[in-house]
N, C-alpha and C positions, 0 to 999 in steps of 0.2 A: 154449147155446141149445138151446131144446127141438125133438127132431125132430118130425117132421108127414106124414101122407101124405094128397096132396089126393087124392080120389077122386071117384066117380060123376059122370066127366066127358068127354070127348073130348080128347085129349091131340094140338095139331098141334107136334110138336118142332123143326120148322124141320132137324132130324137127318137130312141123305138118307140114313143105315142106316135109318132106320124114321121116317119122317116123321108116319104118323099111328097113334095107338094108342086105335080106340074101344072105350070102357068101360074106361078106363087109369087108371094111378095115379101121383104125381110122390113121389117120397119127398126129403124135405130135412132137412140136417141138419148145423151147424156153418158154415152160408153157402152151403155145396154143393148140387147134386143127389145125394142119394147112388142113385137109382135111378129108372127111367121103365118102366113094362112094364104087360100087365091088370091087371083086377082081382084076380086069383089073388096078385100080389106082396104085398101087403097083408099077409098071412099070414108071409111072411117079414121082417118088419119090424114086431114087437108093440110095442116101444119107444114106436113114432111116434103119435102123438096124430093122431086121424080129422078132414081138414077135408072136410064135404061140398062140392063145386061144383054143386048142384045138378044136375046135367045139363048143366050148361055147356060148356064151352071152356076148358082151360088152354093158355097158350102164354108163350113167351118174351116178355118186355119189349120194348118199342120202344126205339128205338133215334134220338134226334134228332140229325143228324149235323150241325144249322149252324142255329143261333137265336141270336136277342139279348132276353135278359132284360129290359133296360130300355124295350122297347119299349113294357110294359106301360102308360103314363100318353098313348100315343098313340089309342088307343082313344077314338075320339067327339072327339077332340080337334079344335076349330074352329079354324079360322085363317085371320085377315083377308088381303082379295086376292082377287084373281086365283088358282082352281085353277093349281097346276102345269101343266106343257104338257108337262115334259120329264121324263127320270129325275133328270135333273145338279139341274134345278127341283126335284125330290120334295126330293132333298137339303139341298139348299140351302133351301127353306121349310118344310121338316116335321122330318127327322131330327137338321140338323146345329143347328138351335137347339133344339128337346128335350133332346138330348145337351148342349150346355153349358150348360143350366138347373141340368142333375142334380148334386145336394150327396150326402153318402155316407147319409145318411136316406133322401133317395129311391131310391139305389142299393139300398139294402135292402129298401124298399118293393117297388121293381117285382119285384126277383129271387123274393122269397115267390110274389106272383101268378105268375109264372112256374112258381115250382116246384111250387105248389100246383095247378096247373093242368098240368103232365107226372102228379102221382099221379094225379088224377083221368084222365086220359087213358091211367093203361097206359104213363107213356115213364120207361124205368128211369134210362135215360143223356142226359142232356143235352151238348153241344159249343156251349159259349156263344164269344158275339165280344161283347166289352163298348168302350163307351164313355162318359166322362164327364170332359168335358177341366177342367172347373174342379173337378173331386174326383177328381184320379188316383189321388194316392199314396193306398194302403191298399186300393185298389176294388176288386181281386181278393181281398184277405182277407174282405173285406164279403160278399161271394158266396160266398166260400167257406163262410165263417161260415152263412150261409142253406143250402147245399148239406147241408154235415151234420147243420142240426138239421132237414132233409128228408127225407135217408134216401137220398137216392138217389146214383148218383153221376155228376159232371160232368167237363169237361174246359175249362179257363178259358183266353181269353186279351186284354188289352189293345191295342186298337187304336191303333198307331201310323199318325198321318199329319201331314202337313204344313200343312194348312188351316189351324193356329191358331198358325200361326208354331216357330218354331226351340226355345221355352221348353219350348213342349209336346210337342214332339215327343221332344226330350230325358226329358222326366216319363214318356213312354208307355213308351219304352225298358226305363228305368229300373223300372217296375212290372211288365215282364214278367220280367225278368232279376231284382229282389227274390223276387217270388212264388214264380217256378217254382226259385227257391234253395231257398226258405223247405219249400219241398216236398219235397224230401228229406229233411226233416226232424220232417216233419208226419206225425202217425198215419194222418190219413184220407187220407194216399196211399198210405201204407205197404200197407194195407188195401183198396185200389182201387176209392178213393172218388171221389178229386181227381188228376186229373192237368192236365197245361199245355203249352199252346203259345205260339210269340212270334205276337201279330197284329198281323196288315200290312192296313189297308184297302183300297189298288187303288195298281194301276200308276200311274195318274193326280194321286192325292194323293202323291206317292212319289218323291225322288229317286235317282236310282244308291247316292249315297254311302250314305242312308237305309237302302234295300235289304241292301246290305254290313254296315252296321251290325248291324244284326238278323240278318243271317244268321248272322255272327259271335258274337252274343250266345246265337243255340240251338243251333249247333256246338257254343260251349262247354259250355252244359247239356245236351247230349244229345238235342234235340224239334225237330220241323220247325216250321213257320210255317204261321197257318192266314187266309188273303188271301183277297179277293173278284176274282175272273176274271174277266172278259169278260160282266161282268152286262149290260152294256149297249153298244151301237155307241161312245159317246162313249170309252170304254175305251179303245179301238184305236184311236182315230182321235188322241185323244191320245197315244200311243205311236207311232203312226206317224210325227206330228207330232215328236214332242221326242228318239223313240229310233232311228227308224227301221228301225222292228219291229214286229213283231205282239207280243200279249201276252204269250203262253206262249213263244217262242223270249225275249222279253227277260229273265221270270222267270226261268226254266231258265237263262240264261247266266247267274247271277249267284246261282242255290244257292239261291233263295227255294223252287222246288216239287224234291221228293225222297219217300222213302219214309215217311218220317213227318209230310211236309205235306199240308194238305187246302186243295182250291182250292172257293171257293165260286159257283154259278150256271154259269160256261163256257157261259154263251147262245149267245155269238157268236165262237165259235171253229171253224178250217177243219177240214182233213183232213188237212194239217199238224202243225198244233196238237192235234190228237187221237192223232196218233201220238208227238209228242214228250210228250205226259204220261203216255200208254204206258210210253213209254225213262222216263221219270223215278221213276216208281212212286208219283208221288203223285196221294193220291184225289179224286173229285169231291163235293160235298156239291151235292143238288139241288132246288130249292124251286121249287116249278108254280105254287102258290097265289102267293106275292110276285111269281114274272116275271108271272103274269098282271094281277095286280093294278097292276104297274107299267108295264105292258107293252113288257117288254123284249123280247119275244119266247120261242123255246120252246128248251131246249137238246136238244143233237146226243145223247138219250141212247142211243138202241138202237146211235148206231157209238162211241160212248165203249165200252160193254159192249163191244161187239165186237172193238173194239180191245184189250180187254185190259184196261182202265181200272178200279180200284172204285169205284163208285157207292153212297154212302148218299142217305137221304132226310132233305131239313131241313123248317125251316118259316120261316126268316129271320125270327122273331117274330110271325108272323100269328098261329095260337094252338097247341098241342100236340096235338090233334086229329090224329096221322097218318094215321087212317081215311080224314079227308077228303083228305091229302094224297095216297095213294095213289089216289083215284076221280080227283084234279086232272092227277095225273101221267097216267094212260092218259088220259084225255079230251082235256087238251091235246095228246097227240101224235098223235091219232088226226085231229082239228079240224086242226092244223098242217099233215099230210100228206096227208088227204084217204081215209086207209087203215085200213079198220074191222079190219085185222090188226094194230095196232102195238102193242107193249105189252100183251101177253097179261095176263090176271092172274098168273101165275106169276114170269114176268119183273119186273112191280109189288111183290108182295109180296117177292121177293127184294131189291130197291133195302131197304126198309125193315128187313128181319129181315139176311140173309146178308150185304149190301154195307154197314150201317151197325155190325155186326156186326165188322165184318173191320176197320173205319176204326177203332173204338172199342177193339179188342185192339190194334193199334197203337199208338193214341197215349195208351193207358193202361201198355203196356208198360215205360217208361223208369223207371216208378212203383212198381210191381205183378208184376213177369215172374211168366209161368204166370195170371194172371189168369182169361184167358179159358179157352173160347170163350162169348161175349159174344152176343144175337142166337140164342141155338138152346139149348134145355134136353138135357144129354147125361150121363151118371155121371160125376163128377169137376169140372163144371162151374157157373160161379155161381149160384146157386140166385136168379136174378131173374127175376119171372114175373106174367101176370097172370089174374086167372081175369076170363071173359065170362057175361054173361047172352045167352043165344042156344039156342033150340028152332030146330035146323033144319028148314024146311020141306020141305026135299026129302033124300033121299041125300046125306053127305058122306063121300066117298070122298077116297082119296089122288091120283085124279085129279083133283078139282072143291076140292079144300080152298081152293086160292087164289081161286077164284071166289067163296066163301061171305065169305071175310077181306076180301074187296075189296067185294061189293055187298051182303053180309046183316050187317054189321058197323060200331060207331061208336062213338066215342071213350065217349057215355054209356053206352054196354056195358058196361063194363069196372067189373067190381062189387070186386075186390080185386086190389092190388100189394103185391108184395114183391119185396124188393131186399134180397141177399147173408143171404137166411132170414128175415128181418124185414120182417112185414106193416107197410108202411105208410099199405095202407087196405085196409080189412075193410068189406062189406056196405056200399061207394059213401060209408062215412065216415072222412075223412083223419083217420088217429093222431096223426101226428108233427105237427102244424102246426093252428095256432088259424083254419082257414077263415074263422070271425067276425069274430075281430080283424085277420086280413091283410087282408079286404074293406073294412074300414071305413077302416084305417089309409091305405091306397091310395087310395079317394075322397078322403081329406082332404089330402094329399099333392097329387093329381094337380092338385087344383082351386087348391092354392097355385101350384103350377106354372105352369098354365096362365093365372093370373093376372099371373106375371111374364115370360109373352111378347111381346115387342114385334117390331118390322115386319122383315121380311127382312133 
């Protein structure tokens, strides 16, 4: 792979030795960063072939720490009735019939728009949660299959739960423990493409022995479990009901959250509960735009952090956009607590680059060791990065950077991505992936889909 030094740009490296380098240059070469410094480096590096950023913005790739691909054919999607009233209702009339619709055609369908929709956004890393109870076996190959002729790389796993009887729960098992086999085996793990975890849907869909099972099954392979927490009241209340617990002390006693699990939303978790995922070491995945949209409420982020906790940013399948997700994250907590302090921009942009960053060397690790650091451009480091279209209007210092990332910046910015030295969009046009044909293949799809929806 031929080296490159992107130049004539503002370089923010997410790096605290030297976070920003204006009039900088990134030099890449072999998947790596081989270097970040002025414009004077250049000079030292004849090799590398000159990419202008025009004056832009280079920075590290996004980083989506908990999305679901298939969500794609939900968009505009009608459905006879009564709106929802509840969360438990969302589920039950919107997601959990979608999901048993899906055959492995549409698994492929939706994953493309997915993927093709993180290049265009700038999102190097995806952490999908999939589901598709009448097409298990093979579903994570399907995606996987998508992931690498994307470019970028993901971290897979199949949602086991109990909602569709004992058959399927069995299958869900079974497709996490095949895949994340299968991946030790696989180049594009080797290569720190694809990595896996076991998914667990909620305490709620979920018995003790279920829990054990799985837990059991990613001991054996080496990877934690990546489960949705306390997205909603009904969570708990089911748990207090059946277990006579709260969520997080029931997970934790039974090995589900650890260093390499990722818990998704923790809406509605105490001070308790915040300190024992603390002791546990597993991380948070956090999405503003879904709880809003669902309204489950806001979660506990600034004492998660403070606690100790790492925090990535997701997007639970709304769309790859983390621009927008970062402006939903301060705004909803500032709205929640009434406190035009909450959620600095520094603190925001750190959820996205540093805490999605730190989740994603983790649970690429088991795959990849030495991978990262993931989330931050540094010499020696994956050369995954995106350049922006953006003239700032005002001063961009290394004090105000995060200010500019949070409200001068959007997902359409984002004029080229690369991942591990390979552009896979140049001047706002995706390489790796037929944009024409995924759009059209997905409308024809969705609309078959949607045609065989029947009533709750």
């Amino acid at each position: 792979m031929s080296a490159v030094c992107i130049g004539n740009a503002t370089v923010v490296t997410m790096d605290p030795s030297h976070p920003l380098v204006p009039n900088g240059v990134v030099v890449v070469a072999d998947g790596r960063v081989r270097a970040v410094g002025p414009a004077g480096l250049r000079a030292d590096h004849a090799d590398a072939a000159f990419v202008d950023a025009g004056g832009g913005l280079v920075m590290p790739g996004l980083v989506c720490a908990h999305t679901h691909l298939y969500s794609a054919f939900a968009r505009g999607m009608s459905l006879p009735g009564e709106p929802a009233r509840t969360f438990v209702e969302i589920l039950e009339r919107l997601w959990w019939r979608l999901d048993r619709l899906l055959t492995l055609e549409d698994v492929a369908a939706s994953a493309e728009v997915g993927l093709l929709d993180a290049i265009r956004h700038g999102v190097t890393t995806v952490i999908d949660h999939h589901a598709s109870p009448a097409a298990v076996d093979g579903s994570l190959d399907v995606i996987a299959a998508a992931v690498e002729a994307a470019g970028v790389r993901a971290c897979l796993a199949y949602e086991v739960s109990e909602r569709n009887g004992p058959a399927d729960t069995r299958a869900a098992v079974r497709e996490n423990e095949r895949f994340i086999q299968g991946l030790h085996h696989r180049a594009g793990a080797g290569a720190g493409r694809l990595a896996g975890l076991v998914g667990l849907h909620a305490s709620f869909t979920l018995s003790p022995a279920t829990l054990a099972t799985c837990v059991g099954v990613g001991s054996d392979l080496g990877v934690g479990c990546h489960v949705h927490v306390a997205e909603d009241r009904a969570d708990q209340e089911d748990c207090r009901r059946r277990q006579q617990s709260r969520v997080v002390p029931h997970l934790a006693a039974r090995g589900v959250l650890g260093p390499g699990s990722l818990a998704a939303h923790c809406v509605h978790v105490d001070g308790g509960e915040i300190a024992a995922l603390a002791r546990t070491g597993a991380a948070v995945a956090h999405n503003p735009r879904s709880n809003m949209g669902n309204a489950v409420g806001t979660a506990p982020v600034p004492a998660l952090r403070q606690a100790g906790v790492t925090v990535g940013l997701g997007s639970d399948g709304v769309s790859m956009d983390l621009f927008e997700e970062m402006r939903a994250a301060q705004l909803q907590q500032r709205l929640a607590t009434g406190d035009p302090r909450a959620m600095p921009p520094a603190a925001v942009v750190e959820l996205a680059f540093a805490g999605g960053g730190r989740i994603a060397d983790t649970l690429f690790a088991p795959f990849a060791p030495g991978l990262g650091p993931l989330g931050r451009l540094q010499p020696g480091g994956p050369a995954d990065l995106v350049v922006l279209d953006y003239a700032a209007p005002t001063p961009l210092t290394v004090e105000n950077a995060a200010a500019h990332l949070l409200w001068g910046l959007g997902g359409a910015q984002v004029r080229d991505t690369m991942v591990a030295g390979r552009w896979l969009m140049r001047a706002g046009q995706v390489l790796t992936l037929d944009a024409e044909r995924i759009t059209a293949r997905s409308r024809e799809r969705a609309a078959a889909l949607w045609a065989r929806v029947g009533p709750a």
